[in-house]
N, CA and C of each residue as an Amber inpcrd file, in Angstrom:
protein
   531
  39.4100000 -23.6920000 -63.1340000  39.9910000 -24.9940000 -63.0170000
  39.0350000 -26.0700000 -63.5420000  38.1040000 -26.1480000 -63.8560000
  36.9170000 -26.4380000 -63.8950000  36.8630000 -27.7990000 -65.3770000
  37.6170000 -26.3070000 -66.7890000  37.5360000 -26.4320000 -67.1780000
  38.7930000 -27.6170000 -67.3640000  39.9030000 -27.3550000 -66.8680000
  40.8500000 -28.4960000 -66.8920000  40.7890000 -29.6850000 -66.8680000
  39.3700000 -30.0040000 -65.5240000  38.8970000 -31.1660000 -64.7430000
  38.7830000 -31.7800000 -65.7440000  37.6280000 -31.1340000 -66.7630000
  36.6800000 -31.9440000 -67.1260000  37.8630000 -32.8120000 -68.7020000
  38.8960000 -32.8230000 -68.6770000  39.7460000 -33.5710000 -69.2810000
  40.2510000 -34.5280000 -69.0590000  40.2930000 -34.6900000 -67.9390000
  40.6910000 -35.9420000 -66.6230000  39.4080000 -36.8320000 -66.2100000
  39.4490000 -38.1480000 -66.0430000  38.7070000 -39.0390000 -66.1810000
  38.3830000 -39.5650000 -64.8950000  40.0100000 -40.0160000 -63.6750000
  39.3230000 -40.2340000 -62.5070000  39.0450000 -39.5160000 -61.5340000
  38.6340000 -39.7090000 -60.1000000  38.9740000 -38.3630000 -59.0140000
  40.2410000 -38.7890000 -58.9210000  41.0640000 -39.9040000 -58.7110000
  42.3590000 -39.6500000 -58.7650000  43.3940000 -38.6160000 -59.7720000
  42.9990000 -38.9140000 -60.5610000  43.6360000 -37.8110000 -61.6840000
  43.5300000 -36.2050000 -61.2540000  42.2470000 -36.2770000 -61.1640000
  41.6530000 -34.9310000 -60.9030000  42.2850000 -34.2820000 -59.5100000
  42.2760000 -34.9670000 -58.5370000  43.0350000 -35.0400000 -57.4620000
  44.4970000 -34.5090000 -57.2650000  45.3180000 -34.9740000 -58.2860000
  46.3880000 -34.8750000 -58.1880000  46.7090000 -33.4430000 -59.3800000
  46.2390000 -33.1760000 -60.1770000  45.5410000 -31.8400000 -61.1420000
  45.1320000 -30.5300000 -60.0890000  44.6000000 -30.7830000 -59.1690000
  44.2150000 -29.9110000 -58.7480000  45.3870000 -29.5880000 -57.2180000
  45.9760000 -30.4730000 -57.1530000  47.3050000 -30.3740000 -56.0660000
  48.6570000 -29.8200000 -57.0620000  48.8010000 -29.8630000 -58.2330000
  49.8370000 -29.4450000 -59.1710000  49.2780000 -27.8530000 -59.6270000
  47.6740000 -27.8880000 -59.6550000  47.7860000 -26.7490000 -60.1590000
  47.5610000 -25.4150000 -58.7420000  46.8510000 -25.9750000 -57.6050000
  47.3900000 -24.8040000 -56.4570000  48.7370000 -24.7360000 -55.6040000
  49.6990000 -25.7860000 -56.3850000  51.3510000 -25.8260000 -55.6640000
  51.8170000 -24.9650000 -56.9050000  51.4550000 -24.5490000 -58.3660000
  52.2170000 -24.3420000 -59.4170000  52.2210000 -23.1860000 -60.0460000
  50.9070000 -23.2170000 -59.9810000  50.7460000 -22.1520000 -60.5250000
  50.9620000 -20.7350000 -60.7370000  51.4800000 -20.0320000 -59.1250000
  52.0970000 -19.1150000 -59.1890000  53.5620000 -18.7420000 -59.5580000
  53.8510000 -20.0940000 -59.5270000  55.5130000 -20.6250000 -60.0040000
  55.2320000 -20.4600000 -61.8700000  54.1680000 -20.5030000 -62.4160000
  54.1620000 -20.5240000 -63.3150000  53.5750000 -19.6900000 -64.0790000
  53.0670000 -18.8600000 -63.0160000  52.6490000 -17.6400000 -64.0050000
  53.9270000 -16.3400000 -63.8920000  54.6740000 -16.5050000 -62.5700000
  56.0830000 -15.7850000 -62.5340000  56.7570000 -15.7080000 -63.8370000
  57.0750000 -17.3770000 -63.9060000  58.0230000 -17.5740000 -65.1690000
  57.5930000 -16.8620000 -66.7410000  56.2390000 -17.0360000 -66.7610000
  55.7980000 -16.9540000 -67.9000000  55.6050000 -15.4720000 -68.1830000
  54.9750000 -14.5260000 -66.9210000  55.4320000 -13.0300000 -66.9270000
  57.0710000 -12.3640000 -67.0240000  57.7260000 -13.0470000 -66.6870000
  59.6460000 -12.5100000 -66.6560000  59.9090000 -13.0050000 -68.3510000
  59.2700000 -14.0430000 -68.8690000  59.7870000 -14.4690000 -70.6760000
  58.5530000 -13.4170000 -71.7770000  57.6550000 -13.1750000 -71.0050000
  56.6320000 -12.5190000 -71.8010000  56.6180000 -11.0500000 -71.5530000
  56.2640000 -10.2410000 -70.4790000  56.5820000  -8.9740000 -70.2920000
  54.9450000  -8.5160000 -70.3160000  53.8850000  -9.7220000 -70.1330000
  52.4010000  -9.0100000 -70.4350000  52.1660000  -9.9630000 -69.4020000
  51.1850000  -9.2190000 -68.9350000  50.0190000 -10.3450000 -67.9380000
  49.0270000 -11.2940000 -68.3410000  48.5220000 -10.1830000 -69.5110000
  47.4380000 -11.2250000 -69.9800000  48.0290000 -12.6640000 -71.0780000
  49.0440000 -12.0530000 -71.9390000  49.7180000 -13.2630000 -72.7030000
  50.2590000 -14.6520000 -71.8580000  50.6140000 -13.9170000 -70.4170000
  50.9320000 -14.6270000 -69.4580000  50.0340000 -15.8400000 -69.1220000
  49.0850000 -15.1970000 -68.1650000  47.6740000 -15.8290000 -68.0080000
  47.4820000 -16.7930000 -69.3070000  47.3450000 -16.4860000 -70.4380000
  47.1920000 -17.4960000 -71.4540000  48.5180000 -18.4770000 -71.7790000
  49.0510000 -18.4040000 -71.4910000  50.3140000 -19.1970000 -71.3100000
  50.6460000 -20.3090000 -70.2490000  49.9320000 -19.6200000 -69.0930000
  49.7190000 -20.6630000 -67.9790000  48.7440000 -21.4890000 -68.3920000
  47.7050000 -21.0090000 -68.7770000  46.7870000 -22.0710000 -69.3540000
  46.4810000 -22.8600000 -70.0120000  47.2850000 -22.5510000 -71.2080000
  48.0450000 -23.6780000 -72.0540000  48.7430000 -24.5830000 -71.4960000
  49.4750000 -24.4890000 -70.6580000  50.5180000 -25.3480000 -70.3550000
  49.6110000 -26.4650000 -69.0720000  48.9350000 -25.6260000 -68.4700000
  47.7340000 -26.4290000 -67.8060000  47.1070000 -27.6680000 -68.4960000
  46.6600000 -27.1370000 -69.4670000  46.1120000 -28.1570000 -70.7360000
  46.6500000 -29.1570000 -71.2280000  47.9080000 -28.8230000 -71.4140000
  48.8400000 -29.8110000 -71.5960000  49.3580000 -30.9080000 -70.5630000
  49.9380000 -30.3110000 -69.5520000  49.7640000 -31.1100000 -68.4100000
  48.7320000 -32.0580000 -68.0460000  47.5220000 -31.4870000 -68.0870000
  45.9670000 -32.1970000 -68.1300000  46.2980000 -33.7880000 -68.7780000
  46.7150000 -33.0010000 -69.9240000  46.5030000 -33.9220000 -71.1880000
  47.7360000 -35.3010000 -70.7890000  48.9050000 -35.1930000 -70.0940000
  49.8720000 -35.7640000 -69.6590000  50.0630000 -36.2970000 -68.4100000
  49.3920000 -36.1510000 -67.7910000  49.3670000 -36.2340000 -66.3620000
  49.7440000 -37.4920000 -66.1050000  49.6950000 -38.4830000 -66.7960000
  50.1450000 -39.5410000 -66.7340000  51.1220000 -39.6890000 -66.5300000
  52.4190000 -38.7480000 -67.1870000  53.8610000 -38.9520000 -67.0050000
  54.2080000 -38.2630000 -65.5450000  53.1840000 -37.8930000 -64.7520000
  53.7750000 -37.3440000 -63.4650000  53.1210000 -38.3830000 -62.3560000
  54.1480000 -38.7180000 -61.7700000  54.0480000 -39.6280000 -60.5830000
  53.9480000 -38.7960000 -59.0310000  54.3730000 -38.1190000 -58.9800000
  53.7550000 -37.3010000 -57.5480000  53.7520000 -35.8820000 -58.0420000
  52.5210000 -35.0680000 -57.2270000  51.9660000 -33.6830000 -57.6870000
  53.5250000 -32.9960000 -56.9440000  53.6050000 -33.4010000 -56.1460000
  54.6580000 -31.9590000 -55.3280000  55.4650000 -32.8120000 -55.0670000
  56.7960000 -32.6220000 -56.1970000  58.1280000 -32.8960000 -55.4940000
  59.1140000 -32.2190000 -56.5370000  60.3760000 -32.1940000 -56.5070000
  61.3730000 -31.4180000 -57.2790000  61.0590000 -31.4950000 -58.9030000
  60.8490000 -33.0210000 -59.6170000  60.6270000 -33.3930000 -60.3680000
  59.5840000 -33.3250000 -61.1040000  58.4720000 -32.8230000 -60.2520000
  57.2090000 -32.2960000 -61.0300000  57.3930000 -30.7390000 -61.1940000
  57.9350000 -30.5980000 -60.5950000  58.3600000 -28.8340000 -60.6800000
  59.0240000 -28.4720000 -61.8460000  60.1570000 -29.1320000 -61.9070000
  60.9530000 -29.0700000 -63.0690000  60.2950000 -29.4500000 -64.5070000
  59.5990000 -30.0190000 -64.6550000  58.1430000 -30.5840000 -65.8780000
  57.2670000 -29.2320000 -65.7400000  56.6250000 -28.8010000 -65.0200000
  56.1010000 -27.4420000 -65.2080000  56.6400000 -26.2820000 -65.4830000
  57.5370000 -26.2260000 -65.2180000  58.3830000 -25.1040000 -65.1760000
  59.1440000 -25.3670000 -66.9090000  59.3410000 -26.5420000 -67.3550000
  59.6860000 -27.0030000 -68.6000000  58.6960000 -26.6700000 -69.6920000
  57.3160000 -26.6330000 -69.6360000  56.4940000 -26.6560000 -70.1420000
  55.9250000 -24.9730000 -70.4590000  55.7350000 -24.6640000 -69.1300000
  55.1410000 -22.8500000 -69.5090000  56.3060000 -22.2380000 -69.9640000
  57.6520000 -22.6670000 -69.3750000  58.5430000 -21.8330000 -70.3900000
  58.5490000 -22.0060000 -71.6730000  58.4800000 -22.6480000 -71.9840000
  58.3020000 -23.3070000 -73.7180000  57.0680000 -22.5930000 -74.5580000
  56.0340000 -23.0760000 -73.6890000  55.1830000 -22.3900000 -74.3180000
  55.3910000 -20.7090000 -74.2780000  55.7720000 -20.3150000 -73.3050000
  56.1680000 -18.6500000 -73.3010000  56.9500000 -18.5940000 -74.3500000
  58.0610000 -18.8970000 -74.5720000  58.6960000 -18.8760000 -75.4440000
  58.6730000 -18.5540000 -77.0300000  57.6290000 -19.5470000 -77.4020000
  56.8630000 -19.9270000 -78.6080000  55.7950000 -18.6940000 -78.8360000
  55.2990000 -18.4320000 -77.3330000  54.2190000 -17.4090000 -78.3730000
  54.8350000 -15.9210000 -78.3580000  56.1840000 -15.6570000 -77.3200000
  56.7340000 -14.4420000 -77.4820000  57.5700000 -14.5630000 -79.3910000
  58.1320000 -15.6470000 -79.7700000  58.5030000 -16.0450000 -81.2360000
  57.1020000 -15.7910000 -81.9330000  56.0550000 -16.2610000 -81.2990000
  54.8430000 -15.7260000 -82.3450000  54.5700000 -14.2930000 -82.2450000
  54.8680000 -14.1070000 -81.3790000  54.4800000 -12.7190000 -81.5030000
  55.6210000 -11.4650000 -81.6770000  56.5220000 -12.3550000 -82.2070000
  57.4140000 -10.9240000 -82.9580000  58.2080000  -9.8070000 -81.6660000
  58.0800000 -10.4000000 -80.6640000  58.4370000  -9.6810000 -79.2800000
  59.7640000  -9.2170000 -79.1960000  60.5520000 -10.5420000 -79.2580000
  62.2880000 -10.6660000 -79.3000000  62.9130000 -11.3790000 -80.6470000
  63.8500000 -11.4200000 -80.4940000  64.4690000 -11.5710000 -82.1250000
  64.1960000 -13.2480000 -81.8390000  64.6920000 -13.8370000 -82.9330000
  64.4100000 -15.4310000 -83.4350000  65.1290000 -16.1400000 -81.7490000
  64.8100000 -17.1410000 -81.5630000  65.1620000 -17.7870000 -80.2720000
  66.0090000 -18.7350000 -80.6140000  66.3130000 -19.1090000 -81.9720000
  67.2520000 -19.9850000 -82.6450000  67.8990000 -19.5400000 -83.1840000
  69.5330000 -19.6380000 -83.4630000  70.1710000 -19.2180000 -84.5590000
  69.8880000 -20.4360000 -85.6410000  68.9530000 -19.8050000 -86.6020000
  69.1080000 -21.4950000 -88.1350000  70.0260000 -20.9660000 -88.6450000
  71.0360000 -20.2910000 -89.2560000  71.6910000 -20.1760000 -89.6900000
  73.0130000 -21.5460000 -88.8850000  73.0420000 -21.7920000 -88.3790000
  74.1070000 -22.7530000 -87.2150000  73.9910000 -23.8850000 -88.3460000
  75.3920000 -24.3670000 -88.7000000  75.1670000 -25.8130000 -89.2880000
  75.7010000 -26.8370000 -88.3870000  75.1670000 -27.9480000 -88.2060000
  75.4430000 -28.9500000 -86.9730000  75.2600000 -30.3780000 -88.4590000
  76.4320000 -31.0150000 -88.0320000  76.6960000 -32.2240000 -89.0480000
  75.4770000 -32.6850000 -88.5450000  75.0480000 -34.3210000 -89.1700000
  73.8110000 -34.7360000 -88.9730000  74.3090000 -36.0290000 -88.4820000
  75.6850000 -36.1880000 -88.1010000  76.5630000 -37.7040000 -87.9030000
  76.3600000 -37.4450000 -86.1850000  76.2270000 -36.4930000 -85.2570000
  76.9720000 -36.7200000 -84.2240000  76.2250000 -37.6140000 -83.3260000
  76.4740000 -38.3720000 -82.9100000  76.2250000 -39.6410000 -82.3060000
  77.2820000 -39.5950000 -80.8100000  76.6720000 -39.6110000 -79.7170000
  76.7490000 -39.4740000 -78.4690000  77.8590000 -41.3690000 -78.2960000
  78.8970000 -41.1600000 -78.0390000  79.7170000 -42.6220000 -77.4780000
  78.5060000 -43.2440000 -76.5960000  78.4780000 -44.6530000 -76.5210000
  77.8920000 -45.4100000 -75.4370000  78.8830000 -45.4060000 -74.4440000
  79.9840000 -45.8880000 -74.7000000  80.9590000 -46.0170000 -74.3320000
  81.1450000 -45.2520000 -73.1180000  80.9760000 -43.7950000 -73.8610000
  81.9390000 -42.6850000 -72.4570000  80.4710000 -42.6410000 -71.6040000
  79.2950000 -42.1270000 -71.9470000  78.0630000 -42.0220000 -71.2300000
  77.8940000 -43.2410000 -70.1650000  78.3570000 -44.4180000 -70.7690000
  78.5130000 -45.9010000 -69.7320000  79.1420000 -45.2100000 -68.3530000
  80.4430000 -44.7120000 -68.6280000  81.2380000 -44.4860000 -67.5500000
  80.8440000 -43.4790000 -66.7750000  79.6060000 -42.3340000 -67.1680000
  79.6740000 -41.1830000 -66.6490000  78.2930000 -41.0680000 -65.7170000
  78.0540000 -40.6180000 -64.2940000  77.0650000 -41.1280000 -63.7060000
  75.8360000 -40.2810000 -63.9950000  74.9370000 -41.0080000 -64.0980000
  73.9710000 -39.9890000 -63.9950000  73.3500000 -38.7390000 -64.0030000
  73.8190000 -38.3680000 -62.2860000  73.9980000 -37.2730000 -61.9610000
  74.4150000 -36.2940000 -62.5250000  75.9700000 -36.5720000 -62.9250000
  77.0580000 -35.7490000 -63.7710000  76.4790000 -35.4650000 -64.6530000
  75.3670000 -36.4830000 -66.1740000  74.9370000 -36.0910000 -66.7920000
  73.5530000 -35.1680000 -66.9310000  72.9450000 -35.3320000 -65.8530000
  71.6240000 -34.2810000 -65.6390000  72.1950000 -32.7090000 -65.0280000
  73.5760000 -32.8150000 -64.4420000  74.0860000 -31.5370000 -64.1170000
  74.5200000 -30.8040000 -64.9960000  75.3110000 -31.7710000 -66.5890000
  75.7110000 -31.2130000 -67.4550000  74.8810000 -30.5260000 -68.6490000
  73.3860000 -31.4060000 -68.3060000  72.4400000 -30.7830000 -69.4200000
  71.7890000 -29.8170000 -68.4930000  71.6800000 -29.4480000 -67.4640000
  71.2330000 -28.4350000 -66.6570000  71.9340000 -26.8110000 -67.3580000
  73.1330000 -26.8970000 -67.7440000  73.8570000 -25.9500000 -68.1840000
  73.4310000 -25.6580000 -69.5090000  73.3910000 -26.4050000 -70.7660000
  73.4520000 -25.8060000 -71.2170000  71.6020000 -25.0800000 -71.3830000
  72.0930000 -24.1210000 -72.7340000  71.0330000 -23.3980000 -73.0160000
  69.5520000 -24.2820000 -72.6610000  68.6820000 -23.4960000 -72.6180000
  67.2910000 -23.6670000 -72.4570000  66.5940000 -24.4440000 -73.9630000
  66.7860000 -24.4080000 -74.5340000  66.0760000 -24.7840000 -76.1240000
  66.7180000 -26.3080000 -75.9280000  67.6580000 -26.8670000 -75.4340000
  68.6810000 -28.0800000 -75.5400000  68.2770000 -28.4900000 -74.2600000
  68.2280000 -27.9840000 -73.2670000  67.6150000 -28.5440000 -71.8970000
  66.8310000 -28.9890000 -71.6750000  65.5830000 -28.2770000 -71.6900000
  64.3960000 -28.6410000 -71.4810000  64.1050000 -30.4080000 -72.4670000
  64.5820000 -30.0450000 -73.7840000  64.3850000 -31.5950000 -74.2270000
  65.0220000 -32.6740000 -73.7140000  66.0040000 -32.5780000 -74.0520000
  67.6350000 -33.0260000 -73.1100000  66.6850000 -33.6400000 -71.9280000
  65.8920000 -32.7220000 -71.1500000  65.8150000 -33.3720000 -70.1600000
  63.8040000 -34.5120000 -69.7670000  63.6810000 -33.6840000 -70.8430000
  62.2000000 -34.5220000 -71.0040000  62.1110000 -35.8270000 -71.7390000
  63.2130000 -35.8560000 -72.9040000  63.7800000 -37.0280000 -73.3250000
  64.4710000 -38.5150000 -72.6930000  65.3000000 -37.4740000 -72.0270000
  66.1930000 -38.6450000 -71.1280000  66.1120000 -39.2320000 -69.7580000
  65.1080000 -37.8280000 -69.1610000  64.9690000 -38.2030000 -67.5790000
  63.5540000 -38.4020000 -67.4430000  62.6450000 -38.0900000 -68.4220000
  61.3400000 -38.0330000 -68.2070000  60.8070000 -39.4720000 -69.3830000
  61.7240000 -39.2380000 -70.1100000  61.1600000 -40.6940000 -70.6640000
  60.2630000 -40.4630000 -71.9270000  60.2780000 -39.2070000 -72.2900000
  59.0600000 -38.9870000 -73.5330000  59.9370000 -39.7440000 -74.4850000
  59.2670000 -39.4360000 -75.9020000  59.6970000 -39.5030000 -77.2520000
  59.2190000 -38.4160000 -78.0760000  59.6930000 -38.0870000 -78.9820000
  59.4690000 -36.5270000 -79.7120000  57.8560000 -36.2180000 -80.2590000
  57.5220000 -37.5890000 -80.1750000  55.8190000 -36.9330000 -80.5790000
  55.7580000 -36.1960000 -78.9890000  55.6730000 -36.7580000 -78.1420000
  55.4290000 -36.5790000 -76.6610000  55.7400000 -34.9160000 -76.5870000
  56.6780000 -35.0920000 -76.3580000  57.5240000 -33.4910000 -76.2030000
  56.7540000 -32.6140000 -76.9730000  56.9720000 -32.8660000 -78.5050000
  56.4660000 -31.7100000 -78.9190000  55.1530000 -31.6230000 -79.2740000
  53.9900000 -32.1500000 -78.2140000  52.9130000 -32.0370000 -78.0940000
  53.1030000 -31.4730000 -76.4400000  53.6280000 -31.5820000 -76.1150000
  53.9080000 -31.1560000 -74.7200000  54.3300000 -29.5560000 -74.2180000
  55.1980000 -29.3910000 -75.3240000  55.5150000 -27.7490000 -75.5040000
  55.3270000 -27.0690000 -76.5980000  54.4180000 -27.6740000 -77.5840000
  53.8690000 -26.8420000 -78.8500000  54.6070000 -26.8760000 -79.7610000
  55.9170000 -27.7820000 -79.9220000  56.6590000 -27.2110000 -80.9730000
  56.5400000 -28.5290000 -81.9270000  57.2150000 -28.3240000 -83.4970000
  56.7080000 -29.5090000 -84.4150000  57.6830000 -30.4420000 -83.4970000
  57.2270000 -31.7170000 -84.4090000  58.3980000 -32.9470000 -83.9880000
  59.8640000 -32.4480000 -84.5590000  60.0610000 -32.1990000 -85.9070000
  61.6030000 -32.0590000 -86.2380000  62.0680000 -30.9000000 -85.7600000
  61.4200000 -29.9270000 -85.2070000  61.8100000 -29.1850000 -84.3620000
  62.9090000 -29.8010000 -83.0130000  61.7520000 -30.6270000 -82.1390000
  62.3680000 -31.4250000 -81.3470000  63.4660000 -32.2790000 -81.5030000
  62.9300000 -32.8590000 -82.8150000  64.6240000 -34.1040000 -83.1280000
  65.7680000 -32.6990000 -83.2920000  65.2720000 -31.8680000 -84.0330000
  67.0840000 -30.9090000 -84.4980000  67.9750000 -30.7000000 -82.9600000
  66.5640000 -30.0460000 -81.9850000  67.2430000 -29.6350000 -80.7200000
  67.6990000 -30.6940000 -79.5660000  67.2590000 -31.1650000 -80.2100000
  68.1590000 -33.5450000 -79.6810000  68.7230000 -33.1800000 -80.4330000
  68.8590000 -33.1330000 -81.3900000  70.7660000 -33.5780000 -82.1310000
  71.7670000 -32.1030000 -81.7250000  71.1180000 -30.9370000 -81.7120000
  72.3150000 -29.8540000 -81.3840000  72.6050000 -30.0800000 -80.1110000
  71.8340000 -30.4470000 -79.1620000  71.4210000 -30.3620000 -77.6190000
  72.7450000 -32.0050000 -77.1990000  72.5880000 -33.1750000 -77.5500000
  73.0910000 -34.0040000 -78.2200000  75.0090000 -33.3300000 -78.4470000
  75.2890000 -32.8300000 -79.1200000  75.8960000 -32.4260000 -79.6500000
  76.9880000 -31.3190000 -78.8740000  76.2920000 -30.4170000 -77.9810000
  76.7740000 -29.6460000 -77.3800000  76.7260000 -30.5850000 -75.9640000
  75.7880000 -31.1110000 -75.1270000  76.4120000 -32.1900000 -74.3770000
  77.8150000 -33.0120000 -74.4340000  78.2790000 -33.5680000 -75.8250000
  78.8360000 -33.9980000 -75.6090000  80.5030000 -33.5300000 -75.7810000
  80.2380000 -31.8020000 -76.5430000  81.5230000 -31.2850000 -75.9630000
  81.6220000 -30.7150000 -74.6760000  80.4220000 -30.3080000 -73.9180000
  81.0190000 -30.7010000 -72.8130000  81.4880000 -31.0090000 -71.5490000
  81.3180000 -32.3720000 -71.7530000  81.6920000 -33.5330000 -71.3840000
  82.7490000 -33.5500000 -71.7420000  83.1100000 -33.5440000 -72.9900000
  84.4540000 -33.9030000 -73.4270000  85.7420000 -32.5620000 -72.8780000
  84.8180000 -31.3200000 -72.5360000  85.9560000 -30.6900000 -72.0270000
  85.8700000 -31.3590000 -70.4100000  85.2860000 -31.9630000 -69.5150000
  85.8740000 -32.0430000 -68.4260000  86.1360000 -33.2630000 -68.2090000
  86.3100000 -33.8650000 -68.9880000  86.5220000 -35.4440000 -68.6130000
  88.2120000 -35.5540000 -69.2710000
C-alpha cells in the first residue's frame, strides 16, 4: 500500500485511500479473478486500478458508500477487461464490425421528462462496455480524457462507446415509454 501512498499528497487523501483500499479490495480482486481466470493477472489488475484511483481520488467524496463501490468496481472491471483483450484470452469484447450512424443525438426533450432514477436504472441494463461510461460520464461527472485515463482505454474509444451506449439508451427508453 505503501507504494500507492506515496501518490497522494495529504493525510487526508491518504486517509481516505487507505479506507477504500481495506473496504475494496477484496471486492476487487473477486471481480477481477471471475473476468480473468488467473490470480496473478488478477493481483495486477487490482493494482492498476488502485493507481488509478490514487491518481483520482478526487472524484470520490466518501471512501465507503454505494457510490464509491460502484467507481471501483467500474474501474478493475475495465481494466480486467482490457488486459484479458490484451492478452488474447476471449474473443474481441466489441463487435467493430456494428455500424452505428454518427447523427444519434439523445432528445432533451424526452430525458427532461424522465427522472433520474429511471435513467441510471436504464443504463444499469445495458451491456457493460456502455455502462460503465454511461455511468462515469453522467453520474460521476468525468469527461472522456477522465474516463479513459481512468480505465485504460483511448479517448475515441470512450466517445464511440458514448455514442453506441447513447444510442442503445435511447431505444430503450423508447421501448418503455
Amino acid at each position: 500500500m505503501f507504494v500507492y501512498l506515496t501518490l497522494l499528497d495529504t493525510q487526508e487523501e491518504k486517509s481516505k485511500f487507505e479506507r477504500i483500499y481495506i473496504h475494496y479490495r477484496q471486492l476487487m480482486f473477486y471481480i477481477a479473478k471471475n473476468i480473468l481466470d488467473d490470480e496473478f493477472l488478477s493481483e495486477d489488475a487490482v493494482h492498476d486500478a488502485f493507481i488509478n484511483i490514487a491518481k483520482s481520488l478526487e472524484n470520490i467524496s466518501d471512501a465507503i458508500c454505494p457510490r464509491t463501490k460502484r467507481y471501483v468496481v467500474i474501474i478493475v472491471r475495465n481494466i480486467s477487461l482490457n488486459m484479458l483483450k490484451k492478452q488474447k484470452l476471449s474473443e474481441d469484447i466489441e463487435d467493430m464490425g456494428e455500424y452505428i450512424s454518427d447523427e444519434l443525438v439523445l432528445e432533451d426533450e424526452v430525458l427532461s421528462k424522465i427522472s433520474f432514477d429511471f435513467i441510471i436504472d436504464q443504463i444499469t441494463r445495458l451491456p457493460v462496455i456502455y455502462k460503465d461510461v454511461l455511468y462515469l460520464s453522467y453520474v460521476e461527472d468525468l469527461n472522456t480524457n477522465e474516463i479513459s485515463n481512468l480505465i485504460n482505454i483511448s479517448n475515441e474509444t470512450v466517445k464511440k462507446r458514448l455514442q453506441r451506449g447513447r444510442k442503445k439508451l435511447a431505444e430503450n427508453i423508447r421501448e418503455v415509454i
